[in-house]
C-alpha positions as CSV (number, residue, x, y, z in Angstrom):
1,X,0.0,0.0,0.0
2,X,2.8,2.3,0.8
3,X,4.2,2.3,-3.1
4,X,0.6,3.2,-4.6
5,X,-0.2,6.5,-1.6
6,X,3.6,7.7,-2.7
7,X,3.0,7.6,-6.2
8,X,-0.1,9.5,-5.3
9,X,1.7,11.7,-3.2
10,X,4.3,12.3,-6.4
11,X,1.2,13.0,-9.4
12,X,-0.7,15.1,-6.6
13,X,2.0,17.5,-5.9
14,X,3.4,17.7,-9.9
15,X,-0.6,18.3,-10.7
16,X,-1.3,21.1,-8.0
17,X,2.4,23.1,-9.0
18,X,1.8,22.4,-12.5
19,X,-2.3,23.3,-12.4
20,X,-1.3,26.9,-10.4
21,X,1.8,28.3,-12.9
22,X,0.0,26.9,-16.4
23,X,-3.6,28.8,-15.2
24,X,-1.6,32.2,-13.0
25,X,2.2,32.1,-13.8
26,X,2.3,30.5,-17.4
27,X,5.1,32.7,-18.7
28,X,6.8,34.1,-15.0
29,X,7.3,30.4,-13.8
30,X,10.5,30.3,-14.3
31,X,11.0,33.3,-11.1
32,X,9.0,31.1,-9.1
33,X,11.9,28.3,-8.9
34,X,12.9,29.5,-5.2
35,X,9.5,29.6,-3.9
36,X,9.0,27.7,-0.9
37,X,4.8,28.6,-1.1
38,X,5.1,27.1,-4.2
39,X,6.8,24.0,-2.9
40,X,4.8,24.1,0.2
41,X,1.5,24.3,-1.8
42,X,2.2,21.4,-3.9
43,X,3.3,18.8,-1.3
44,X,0.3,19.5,1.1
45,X,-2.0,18.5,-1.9
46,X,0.5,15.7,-2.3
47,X,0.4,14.6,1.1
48,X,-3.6,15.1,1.0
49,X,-3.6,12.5,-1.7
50,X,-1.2,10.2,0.1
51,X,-4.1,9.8,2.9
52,X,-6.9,9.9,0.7
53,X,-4.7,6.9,-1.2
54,X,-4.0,5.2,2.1
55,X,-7.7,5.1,3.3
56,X,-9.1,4.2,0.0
57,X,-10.9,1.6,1.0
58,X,-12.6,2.8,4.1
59,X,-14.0,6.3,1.7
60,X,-14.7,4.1,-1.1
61,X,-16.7,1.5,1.5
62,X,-18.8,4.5,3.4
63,X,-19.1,5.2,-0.7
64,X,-17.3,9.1,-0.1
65,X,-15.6,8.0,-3.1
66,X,-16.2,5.8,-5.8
67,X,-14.0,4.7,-8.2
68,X,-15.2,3.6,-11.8
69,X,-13.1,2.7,-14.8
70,X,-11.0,0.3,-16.8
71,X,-8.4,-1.4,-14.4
72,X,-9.7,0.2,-11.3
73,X,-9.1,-2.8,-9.4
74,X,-5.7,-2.2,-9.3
75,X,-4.1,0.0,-6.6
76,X,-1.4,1.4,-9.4
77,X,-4.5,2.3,-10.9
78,X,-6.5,4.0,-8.4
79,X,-3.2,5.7,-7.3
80,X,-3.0,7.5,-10.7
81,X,-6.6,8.5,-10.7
82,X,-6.4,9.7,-7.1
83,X,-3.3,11.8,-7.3
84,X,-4.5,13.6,-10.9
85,X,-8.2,13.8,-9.5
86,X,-6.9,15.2,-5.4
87,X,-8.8,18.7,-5.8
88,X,-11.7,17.5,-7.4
89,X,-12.3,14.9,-4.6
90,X,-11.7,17.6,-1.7
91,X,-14.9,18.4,-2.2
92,X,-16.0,15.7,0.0
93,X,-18.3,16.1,3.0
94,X,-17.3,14.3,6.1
95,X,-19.8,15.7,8.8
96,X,-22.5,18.6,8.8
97,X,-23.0,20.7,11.5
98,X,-25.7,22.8,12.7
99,X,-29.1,22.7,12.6
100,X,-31.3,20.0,10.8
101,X,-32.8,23.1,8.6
102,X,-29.2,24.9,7.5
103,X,-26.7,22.1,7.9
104,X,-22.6,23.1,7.2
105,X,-21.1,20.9,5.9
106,X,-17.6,20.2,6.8
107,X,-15.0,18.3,4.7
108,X,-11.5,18.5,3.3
109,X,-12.3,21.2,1.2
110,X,-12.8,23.3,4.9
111,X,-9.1,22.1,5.8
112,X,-8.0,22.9,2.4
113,X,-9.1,27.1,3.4
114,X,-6.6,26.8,6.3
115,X,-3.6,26.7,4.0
116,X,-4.5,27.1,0.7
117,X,-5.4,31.2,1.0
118,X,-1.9,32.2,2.6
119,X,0.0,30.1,0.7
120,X,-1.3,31.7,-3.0
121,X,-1.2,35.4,-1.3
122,X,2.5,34.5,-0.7
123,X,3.3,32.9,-4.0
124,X,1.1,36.3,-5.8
125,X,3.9,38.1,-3.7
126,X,6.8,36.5,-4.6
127,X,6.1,36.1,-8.4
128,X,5.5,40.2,-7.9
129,X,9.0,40.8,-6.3
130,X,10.8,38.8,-8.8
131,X,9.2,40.5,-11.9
132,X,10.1,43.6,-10.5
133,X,13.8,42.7,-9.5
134,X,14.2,41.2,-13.5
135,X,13.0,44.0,-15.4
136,X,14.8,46.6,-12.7
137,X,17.9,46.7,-14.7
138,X,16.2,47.4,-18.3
139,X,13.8,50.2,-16.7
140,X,17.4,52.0,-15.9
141,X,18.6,51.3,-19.6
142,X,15.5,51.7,-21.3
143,X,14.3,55.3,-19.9
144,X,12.1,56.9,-22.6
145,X,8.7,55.7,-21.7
146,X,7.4,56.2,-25.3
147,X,10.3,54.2,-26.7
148,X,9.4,51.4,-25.0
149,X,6.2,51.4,-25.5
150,X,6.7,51.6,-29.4
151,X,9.4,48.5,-28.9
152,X,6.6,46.6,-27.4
153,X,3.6,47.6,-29.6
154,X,6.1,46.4,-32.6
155,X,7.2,43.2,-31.0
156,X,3.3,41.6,-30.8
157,X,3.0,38.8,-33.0
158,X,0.5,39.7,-35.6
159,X,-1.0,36.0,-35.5
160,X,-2.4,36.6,-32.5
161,X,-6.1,36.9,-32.3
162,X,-7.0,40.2,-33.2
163,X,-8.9,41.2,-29.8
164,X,-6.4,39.8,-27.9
165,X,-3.8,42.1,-29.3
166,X,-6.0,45.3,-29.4
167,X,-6.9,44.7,-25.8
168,X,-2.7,44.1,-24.9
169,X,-1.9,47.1,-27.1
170,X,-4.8,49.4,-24.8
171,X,-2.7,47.7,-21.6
172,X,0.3,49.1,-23.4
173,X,-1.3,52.5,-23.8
174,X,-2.5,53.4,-20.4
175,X,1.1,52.0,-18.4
176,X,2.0,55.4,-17.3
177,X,5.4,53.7,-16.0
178,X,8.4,51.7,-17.8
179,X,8.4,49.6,-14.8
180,X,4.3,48.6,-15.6
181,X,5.0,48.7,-19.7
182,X,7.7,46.2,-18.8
183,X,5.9,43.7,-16.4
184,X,2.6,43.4,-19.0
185,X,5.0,42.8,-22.1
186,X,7.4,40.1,-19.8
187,X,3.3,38.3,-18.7
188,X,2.6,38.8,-21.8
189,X,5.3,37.3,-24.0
190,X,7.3,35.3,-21.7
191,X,11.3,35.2,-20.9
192,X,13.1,35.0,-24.6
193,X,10.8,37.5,-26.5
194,X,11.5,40.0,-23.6
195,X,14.9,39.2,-23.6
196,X,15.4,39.9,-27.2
197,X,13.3,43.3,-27.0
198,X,14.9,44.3,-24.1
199,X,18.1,42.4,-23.7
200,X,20.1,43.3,-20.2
């Protein structure tokens, strides 16, 4: 049992850090490699999976879970599905409390609110702090506001979906800071079209 809750534990943790920087960080990830509320976010969804793994068969006999599918017999199996599936099923209700006509139910979702809050503020921080430490230098070497703005304007890829790039192109317009021209182009484009623009 032990082998099938760790490989739970191990798809859990890679799907919560890898879920979080492809839907908020898809193109600043690679400033969140020193974040320990990154690290710590992923490994208490991996460690959430490891128990839901390791009392599989008490959930799925009070039928808190259930688990359907081709080759769900096997644990190696039902590992897989558990550690790619750990958010969706802390959803579950353990207990309700209150009265019979407003019931609250509590589940591992509620324990999921004592971590998961802090721990997103923090990594919202950090990505912040180190956007603003790696565009610092170019804002000093690139000080004309308006030439930047025309480097960036140039430098969207005409494939783009038209509204998408009118919409950018407004962001553009209104930054009345390099600093904030720079940080929408380096979200918007990524690391090695920045760099080329604006190469340190």
């Amino acid at each position: 049992m032990l082998g099938p809750a760790l490989l739970a534990f191990l798809i859990a943790t890679a799907a919560a850090a890898s879920e979080l920087i492809t839907t908020k960080y898809p193109r600043t990830y690679f400033l969140l490699a020193r974040s320990a509320a990154l690290y710590s976010y992923s490994v208490i969804y991996g460690l959430i999976a490891f128990g839901i793994m390791w009392a599989v068969d008490t959930l799925t006999a009070h039928k808190l879970i259930t688990l359907s599918g081709l080759g769900v017999e096997s644990r190696w199996t039902q590992a897989v599905a558990i550690g790619l599936s750990c958010k969706a099923i802390l959803h579950i209700n353990l207990f309700s409390v209150g009265s019979a006509s407003r019931p609250s139910p509590v589940g591992l979702e509620t324990l999921v609110q004592i971590f998961e809050p802090e721990l997103l503020r923090r990594i919202l921080l950090k990505e912040f702090d180190a956007v603003r430490a790696y565009i610092g230098p170019r804002t000093s070497k690139y000080a004309n506001l308006q030439d930047v703005k025309t480097q960036i304007k140039t430098n969207i890829p005409r494939t783009l979906p038209k509204e998408e790039r009118a919409a950018f192109q407004n962001d553009i317009d209104t930054s009345t800071t390099i600093a904030d021209a720079m940080e929408a182009f380096l979200r918007f484009v990524g690391r090695a079209t920045f760099s080329r623009v604006f190469p340190p």
